[in-house]
C-alpha positions in Angstrom: 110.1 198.9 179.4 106.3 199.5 180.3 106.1 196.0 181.1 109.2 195.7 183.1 108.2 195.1 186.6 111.6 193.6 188.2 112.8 195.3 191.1 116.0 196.4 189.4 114.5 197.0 185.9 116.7 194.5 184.2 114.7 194.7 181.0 114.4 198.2 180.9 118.0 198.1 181.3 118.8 195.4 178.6 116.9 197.6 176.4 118.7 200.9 177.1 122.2 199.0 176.8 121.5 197.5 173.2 119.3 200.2 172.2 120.7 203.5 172.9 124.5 201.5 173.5 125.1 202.8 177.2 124.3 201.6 180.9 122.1 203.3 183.2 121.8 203.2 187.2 118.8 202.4 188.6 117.5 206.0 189.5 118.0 206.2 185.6 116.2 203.5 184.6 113.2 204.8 186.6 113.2 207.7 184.9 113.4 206.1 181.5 110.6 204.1 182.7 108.4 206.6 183.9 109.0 208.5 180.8 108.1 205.6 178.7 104.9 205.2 180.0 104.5 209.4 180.0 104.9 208.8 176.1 102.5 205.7 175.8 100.0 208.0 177.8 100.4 211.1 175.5 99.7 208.7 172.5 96.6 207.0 173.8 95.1 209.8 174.5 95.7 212.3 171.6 93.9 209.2 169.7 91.3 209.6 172.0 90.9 212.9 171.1 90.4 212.3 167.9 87.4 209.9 167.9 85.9 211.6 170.8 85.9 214.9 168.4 84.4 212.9 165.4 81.9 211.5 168.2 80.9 215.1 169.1 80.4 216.5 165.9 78.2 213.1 164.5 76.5 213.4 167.5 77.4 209.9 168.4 76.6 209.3 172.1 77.2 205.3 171.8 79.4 203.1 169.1 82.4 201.1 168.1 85.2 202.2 166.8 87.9 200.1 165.1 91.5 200.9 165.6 94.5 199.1 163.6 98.5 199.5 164.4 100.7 197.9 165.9 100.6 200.2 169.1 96.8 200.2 169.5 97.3 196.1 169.2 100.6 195.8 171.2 101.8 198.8 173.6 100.2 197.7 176.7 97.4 199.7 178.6 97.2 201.8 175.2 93.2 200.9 175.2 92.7 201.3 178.8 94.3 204.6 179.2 92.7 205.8 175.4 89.3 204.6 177.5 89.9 206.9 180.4 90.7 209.5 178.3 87.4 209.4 176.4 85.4 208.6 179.9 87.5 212.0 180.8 86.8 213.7 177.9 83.0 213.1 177.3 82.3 213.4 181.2 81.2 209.7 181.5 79.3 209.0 184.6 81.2 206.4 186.6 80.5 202.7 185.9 77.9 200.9 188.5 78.7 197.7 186.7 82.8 196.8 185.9 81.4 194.8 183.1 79.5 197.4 181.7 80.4 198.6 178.1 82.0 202.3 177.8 79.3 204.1 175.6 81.9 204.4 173.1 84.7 201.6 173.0 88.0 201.6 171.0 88.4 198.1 169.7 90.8 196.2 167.4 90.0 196.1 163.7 91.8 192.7 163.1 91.9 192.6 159.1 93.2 196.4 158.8 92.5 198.2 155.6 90.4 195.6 154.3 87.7 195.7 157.1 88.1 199.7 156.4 87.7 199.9 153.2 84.6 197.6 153.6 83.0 199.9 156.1 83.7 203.3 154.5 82.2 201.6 150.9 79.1 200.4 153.3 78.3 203.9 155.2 78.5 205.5 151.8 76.4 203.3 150.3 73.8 204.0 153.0 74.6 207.8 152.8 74.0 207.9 149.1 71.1 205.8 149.3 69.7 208.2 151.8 70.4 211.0 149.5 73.9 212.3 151.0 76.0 212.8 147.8 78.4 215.5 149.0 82.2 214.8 149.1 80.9 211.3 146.7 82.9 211.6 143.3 80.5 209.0 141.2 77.0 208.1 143.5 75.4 206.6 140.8 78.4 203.8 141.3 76.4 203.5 145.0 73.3 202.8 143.7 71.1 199.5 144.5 
């Protein structure tokens, strides 16, 4: 429905015919629109939220974050509208460059859990070796 940008909203109206098994008039179909993209909104940025709290309180003022799902990767806009919400959020000065990186981007982790589980074992691997051992259940296991 989000990307639906006919004049009459056929596709938002195919979807709410085989969907939810009724037909809607166009002032209808606007309004299941608009709420669609309300939703999408809401979504990207309570996730933004989230990393810009975990940002805060690691005192991270630039990185990369890696985001898997099939909304992050599909629902379109999701990234841009989670960007504004962070540039919102963490009072970003306004870009001078539109090729200029956000200080903190939201990107797709391609491999999933796999690249996660690679990244968590490396940062506590780091941490360990830098003598942070709380919340690790066996750091010797971390050891060079």
């Amino acid at each position: 429905m989000t990307r639906d940008v006919s004049d009459d909203l056929a596709e938002t109206k195919r979807l709410v015919k085989k969907e939810l098994g009724f037909t809607a008039e166009l002032g209808e179909l606007v309004v299941i629109k608009r709420l669609a993209q309300l939703i999408g909104t809401r979504a990207a940025r309570l996730s933004a939220c989230g990393v810009a709290a975990i940002c805060k309180k690691k005192g991270y003022d630039r990185c990369h974050v890696g985001a898997d799902g099939s909304v992050f990767h599909k629902y379109p806009h999701f990234k841009a509208r989670g960007a504004q919400a962070l540039k919102e959020i963490l009072d970003w000065p306004d870009k001078q460059d539109p090729d200029e990186e956000d200080p903190i981007e939201i990107l797709p982790a391609e491999d999933g859990s796999g690249v996660g589980a690679a990244l968590i074992a490396a940062l506590t691997f780091k941490r360990v070796n830098a003598g942070e051992i709380a919340g690790v259940l066996h750091p010797e296991n971390f050891k060079p």
